[in-house]
N, CA, C and O atoms as a Tripos MOL2 file, in Angstrom:
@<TRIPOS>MOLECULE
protein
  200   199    50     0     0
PROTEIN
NO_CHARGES

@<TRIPOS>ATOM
      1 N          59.7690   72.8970  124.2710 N.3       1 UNK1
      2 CA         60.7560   73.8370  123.8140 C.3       1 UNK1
      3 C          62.1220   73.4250  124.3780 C.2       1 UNK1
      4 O          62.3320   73.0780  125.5400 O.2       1 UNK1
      5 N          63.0180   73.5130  123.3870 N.am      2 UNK2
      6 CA         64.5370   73.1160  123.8340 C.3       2 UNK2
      7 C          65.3950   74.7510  124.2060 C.2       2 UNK2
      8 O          65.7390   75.6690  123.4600 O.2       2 UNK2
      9 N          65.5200   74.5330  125.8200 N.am      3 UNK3
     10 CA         66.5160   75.7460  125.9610 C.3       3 UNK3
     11 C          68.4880   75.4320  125.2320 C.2       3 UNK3
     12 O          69.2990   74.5060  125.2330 O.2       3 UNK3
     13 N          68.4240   76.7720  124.7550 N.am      4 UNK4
     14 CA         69.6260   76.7180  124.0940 C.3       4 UNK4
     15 C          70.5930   76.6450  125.2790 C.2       4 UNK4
     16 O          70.0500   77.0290  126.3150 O.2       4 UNK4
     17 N          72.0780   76.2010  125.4540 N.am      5 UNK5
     18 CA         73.0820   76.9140  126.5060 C.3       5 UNK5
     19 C          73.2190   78.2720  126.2440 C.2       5 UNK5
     20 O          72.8400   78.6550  125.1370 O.2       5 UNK5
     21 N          73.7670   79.2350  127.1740 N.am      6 UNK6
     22 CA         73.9670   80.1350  127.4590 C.3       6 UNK6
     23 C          75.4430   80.4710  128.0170 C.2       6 UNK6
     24 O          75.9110   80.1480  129.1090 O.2       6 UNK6
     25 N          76.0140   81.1590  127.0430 N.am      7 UNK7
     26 CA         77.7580   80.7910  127.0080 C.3       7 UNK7
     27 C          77.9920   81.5020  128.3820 C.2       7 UNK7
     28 O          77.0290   81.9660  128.9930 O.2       7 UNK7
     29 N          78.9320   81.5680  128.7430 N.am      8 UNK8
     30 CA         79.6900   82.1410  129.3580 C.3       8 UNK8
     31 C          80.0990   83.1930  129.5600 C.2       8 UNK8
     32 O          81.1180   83.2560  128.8730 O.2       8 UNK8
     33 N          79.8640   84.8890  130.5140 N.am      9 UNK9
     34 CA         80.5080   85.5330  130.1630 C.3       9 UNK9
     35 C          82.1210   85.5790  129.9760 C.2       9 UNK9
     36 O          82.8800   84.7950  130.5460 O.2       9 UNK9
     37 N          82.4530   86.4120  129.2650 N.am     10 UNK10
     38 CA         83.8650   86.6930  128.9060 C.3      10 UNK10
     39 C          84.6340   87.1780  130.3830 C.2      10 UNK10
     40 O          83.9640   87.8050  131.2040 O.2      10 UNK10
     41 N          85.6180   86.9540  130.5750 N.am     11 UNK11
     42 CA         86.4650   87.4090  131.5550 C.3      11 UNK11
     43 C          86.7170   88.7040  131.7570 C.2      11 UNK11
     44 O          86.7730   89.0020  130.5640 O.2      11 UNK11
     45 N          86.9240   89.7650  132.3370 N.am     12 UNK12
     46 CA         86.8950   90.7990  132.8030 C.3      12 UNK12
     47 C          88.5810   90.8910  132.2120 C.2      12 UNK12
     48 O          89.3750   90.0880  132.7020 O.2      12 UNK12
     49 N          88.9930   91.7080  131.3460 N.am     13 UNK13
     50 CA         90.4280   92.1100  131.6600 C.3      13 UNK13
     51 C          91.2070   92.7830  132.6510 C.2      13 UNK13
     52 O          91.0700   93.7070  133.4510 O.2      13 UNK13
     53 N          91.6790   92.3390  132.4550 N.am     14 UNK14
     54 CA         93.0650   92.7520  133.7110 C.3      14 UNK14
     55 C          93.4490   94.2090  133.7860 C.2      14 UNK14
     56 O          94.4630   94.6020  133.2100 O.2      14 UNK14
     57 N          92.6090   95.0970  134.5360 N.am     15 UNK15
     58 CA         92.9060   96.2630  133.8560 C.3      15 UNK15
     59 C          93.8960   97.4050  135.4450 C.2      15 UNK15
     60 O          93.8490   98.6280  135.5840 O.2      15 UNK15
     61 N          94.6940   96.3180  136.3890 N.am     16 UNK16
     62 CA         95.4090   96.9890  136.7020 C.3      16 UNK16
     63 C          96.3880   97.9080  136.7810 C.2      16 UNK16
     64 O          97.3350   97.4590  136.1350 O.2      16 UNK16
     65 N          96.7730   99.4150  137.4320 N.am     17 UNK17
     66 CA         97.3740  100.3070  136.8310 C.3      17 UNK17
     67 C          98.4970   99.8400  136.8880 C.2      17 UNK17
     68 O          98.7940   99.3090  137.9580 O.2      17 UNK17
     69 N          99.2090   99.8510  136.1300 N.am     18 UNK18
     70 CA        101.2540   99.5440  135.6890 C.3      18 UNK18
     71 C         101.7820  100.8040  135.8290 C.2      18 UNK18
     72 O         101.1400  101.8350  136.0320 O.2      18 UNK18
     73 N         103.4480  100.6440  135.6660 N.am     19 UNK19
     74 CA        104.3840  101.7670  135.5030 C.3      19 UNK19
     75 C         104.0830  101.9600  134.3760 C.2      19 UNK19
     76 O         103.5120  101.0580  133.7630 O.2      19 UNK19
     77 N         104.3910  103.2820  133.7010 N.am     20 UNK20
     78 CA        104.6900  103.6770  132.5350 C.3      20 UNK20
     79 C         106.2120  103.4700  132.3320 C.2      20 UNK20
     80 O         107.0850  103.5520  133.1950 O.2      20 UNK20
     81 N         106.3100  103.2700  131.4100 N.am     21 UNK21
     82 CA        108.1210  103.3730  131.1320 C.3      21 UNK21
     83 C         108.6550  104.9030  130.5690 C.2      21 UNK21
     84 O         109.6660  105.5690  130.7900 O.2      21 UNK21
     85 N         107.0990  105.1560  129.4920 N.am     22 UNK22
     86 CA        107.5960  106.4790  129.1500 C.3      22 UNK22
     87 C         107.6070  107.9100  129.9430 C.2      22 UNK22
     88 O         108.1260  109.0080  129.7440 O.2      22 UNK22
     89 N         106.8460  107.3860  130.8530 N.am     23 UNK23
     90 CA        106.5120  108.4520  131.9930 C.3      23 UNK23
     91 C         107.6980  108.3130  132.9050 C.2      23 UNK23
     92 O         108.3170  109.3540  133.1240 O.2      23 UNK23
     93 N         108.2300  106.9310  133.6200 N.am     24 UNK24
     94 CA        109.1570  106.9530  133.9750 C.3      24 UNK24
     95 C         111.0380  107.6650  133.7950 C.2      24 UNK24
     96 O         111.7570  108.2460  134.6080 O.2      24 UNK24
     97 N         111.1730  107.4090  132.9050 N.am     25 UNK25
     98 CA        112.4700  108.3510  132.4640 C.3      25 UNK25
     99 C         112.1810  109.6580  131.8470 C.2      25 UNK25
    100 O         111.5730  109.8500  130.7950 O.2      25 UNK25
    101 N         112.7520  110.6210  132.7250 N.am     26 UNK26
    102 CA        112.8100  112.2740  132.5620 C.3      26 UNK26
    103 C         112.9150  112.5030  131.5390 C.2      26 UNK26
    104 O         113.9040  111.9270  131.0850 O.2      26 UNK26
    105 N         111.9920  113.5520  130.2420 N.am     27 UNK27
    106 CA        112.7110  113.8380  129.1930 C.3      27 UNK27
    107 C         113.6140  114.6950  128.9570 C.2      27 UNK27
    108 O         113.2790  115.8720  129.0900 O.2      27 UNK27
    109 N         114.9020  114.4210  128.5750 N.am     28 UNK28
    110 CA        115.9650  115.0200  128.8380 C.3      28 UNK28
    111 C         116.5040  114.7530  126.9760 C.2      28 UNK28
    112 O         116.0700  113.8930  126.2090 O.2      28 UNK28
    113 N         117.5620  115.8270  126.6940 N.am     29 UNK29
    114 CA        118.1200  115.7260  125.6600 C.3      29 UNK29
    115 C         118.8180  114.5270  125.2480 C.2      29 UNK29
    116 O         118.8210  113.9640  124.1540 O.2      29 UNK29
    117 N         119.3040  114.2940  126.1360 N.am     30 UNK30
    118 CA        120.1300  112.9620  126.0400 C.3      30 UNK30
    119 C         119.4430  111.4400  125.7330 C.2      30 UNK30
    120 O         119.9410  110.4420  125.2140 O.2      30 UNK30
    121 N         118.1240  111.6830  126.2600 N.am     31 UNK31
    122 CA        116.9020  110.4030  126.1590 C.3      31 UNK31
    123 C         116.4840  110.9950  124.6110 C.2      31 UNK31
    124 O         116.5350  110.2990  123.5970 O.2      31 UNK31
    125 N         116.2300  111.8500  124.6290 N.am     32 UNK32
    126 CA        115.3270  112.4690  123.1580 C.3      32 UNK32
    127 C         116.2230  112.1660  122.0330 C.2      32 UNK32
    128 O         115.8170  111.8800  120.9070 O.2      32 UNK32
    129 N         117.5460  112.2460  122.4070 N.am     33 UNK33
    130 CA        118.1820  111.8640  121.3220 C.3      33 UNK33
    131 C         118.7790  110.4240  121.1980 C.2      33 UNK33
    132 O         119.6790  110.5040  120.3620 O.2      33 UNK33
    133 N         118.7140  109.6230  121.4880 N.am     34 UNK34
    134 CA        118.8650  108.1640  122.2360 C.3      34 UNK34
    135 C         117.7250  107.3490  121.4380 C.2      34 UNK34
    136 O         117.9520  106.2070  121.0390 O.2      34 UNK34
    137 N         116.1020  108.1920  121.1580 N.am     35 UNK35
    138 CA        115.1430  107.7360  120.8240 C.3      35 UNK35
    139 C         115.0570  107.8110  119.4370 C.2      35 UNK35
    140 O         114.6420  107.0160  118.5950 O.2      35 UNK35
    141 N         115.5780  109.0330  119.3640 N.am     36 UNK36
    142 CA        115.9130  109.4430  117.9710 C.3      36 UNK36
    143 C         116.6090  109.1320  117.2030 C.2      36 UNK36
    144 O         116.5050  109.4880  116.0300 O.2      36 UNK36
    145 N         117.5610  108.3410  117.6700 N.am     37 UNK37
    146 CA        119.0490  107.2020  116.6310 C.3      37 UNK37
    147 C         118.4500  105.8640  116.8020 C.2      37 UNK37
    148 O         118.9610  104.9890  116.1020 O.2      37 UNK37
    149 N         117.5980  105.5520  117.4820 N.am     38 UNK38
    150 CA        116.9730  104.2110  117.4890 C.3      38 UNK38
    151 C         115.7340  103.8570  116.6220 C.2      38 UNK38
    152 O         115.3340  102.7580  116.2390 O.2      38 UNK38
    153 N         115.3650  104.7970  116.4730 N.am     39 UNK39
    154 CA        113.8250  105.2840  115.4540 C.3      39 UNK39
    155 C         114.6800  105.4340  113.9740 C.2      39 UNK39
    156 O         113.9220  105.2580  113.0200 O.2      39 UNK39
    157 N         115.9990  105.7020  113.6070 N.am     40 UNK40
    158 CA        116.6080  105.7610  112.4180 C.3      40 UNK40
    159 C         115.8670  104.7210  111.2940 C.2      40 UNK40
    160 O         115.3100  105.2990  110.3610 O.2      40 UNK40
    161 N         115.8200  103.4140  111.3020 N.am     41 UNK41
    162 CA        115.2190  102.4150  110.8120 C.3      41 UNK41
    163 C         113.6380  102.5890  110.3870 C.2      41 UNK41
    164 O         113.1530  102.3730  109.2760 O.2      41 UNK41
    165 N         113.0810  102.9640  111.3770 N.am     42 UNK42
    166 CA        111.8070  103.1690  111.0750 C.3      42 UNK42
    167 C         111.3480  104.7450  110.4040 C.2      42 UNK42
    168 O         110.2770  104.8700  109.8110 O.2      42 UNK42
    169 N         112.1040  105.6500  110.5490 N.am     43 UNK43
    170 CA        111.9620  106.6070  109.9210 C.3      43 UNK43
    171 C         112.4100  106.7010  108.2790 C.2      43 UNK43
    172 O         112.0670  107.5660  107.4730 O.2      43 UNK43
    173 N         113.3680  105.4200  108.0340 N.am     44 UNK44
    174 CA        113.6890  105.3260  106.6170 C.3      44 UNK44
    175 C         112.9730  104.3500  106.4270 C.2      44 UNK44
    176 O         112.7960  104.4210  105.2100 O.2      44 UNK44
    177 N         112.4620  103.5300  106.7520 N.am     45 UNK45
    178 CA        111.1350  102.6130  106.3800 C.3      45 UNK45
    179 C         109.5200  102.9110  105.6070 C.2      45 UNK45
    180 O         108.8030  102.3280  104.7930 O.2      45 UNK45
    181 N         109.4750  104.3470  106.5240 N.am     46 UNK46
    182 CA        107.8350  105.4390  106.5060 C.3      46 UNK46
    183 C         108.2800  106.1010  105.5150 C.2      46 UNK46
    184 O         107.4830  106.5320  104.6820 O.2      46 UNK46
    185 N         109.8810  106.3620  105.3740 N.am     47 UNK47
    186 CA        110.1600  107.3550  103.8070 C.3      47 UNK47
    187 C         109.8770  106.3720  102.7450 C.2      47 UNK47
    188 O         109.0730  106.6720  101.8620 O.2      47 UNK47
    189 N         110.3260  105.4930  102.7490 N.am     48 UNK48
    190 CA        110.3570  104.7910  101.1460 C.3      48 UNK48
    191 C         108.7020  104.0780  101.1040 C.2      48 UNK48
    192 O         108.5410  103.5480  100.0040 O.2      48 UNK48
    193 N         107.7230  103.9630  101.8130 N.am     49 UNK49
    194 CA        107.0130  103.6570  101.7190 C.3      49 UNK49
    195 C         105.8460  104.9440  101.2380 C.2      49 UNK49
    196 O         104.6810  104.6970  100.9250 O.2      49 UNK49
    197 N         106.3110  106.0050  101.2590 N.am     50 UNK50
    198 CA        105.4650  107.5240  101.2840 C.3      50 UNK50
    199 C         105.6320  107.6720   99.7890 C.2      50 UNK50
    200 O         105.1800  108.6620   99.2120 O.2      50 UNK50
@<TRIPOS>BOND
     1     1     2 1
     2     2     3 1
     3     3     4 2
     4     3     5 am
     5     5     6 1
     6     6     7 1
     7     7     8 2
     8     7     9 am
     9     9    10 1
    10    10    11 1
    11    11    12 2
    12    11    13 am
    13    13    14 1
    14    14    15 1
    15    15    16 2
    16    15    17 am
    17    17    18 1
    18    18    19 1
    19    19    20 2
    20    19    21 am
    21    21    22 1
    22    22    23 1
    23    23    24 2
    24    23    25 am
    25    25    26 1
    26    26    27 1
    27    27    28 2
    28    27    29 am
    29    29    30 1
    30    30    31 1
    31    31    32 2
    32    31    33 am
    33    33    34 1
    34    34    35 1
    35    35    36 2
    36    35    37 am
    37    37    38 1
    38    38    39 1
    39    39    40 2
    40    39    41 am
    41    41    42 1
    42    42    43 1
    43    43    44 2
    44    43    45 am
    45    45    46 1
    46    46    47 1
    47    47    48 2
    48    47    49 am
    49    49    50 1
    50    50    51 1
    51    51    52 2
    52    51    53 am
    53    53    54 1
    54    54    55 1
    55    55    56 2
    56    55    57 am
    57    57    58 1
    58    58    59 1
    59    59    60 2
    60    59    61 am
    61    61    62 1
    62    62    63 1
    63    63    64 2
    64    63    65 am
    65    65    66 1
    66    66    67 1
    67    67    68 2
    68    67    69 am
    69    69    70 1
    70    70    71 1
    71    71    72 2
    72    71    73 am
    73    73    74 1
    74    74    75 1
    75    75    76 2
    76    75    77 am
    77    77    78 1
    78    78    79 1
    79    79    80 2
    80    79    81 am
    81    81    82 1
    82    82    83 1
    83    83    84 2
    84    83    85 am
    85    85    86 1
    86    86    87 1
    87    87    88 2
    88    87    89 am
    89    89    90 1
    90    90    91 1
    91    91    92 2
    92    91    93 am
    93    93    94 1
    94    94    95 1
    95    95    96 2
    96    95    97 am
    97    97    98 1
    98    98    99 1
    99    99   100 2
   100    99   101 am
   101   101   102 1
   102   102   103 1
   103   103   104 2
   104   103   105 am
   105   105   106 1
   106   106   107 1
   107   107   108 2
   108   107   109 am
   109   109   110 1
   110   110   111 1
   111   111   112 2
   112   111   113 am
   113   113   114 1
   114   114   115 1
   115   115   116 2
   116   115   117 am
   117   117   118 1
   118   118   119 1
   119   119   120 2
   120   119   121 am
   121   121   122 1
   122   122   123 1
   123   123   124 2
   124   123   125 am
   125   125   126 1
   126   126   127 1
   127   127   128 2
   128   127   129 am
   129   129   130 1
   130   130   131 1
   131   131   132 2
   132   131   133 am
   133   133   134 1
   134   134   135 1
   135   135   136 2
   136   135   137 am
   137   137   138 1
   138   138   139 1
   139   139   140 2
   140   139   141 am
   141   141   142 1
   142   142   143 1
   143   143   144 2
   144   143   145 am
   145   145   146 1
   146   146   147 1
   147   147   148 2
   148   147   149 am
   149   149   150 1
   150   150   151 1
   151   151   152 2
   152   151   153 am
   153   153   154 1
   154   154   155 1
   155   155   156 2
   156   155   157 am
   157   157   158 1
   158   158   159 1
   159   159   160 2
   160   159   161 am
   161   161   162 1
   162   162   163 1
   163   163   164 2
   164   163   165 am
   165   165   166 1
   166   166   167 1
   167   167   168 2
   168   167   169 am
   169   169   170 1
   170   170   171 1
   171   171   172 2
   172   171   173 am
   173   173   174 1
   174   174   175 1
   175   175   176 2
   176   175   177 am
   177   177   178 1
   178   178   179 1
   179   179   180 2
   180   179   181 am
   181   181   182 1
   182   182   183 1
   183   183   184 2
   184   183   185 am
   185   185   186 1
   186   186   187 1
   187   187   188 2
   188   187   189 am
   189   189   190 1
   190   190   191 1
   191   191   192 2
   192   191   193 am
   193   193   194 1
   194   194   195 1
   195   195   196 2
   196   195   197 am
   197   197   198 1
   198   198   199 1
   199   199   200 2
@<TRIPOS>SUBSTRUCTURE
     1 UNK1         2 RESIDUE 1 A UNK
     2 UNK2         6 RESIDUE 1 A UNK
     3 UNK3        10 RESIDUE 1 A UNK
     4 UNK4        14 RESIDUE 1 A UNK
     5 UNK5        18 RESIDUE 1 A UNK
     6 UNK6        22 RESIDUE 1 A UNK
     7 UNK7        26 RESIDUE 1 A UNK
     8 UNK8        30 RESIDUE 1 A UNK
     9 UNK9        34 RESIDUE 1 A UNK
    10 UNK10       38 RESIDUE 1 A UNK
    11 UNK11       42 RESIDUE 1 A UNK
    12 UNK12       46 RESIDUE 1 A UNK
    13 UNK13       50 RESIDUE 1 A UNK
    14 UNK14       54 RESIDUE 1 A UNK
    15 UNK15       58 RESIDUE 1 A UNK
    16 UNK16       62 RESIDUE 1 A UNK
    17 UNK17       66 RESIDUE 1 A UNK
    18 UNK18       70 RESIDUE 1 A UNK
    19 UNK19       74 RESIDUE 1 A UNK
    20 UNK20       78 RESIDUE 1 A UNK
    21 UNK21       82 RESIDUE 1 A UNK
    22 UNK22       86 RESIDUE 1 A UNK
    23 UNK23       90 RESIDUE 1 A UNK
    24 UNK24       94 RESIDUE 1 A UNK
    25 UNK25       98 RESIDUE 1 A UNK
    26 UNK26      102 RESIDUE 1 A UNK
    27 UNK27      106 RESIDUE 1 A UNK
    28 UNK28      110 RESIDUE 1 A UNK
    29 UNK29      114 RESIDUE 1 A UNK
    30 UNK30      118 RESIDUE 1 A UNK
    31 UNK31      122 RESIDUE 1 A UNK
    32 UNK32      126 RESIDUE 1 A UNK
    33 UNK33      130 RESIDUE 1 A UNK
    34 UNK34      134 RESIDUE 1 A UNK
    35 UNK35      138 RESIDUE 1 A UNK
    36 UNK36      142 RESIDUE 1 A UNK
    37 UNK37      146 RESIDUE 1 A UNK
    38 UNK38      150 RESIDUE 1 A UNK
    39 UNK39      154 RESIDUE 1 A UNK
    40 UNK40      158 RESIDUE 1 A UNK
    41 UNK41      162 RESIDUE 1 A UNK
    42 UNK42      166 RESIDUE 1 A UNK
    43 UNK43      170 RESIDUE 1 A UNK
    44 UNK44      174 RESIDUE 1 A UNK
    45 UNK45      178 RESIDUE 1 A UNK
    46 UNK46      182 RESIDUE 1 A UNK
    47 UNK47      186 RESIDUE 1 A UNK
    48 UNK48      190 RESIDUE 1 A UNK
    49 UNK49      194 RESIDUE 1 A UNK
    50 UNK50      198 RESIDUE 1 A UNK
């Protein structure tokens, strides 16, 4: 009988905890609306596609 190889397991991902970015900055009016003139593009993108 011929043993087959036996691959390799896969690597474990990297599953150390990071900063959040969104958690990081306070939500404040000034951020909410900051997000909200930057999202302009993509919100007329999701319209013409609807």
């Amino acid at each position: 009988m011929i043993d087959k190889p036996v691959p390799a397991p896969a690597p474990e991902p990297d599953r150390t905890p990071r900063e959040n970015s969104v958690l990081a900055e306070p939500a404040t009016v000034e951020a909410c609306a900051r997000d909200y003139a930057a999202a302009a593009d993509v919100r007329a993108l999701l319209a013409r596609q609807h």
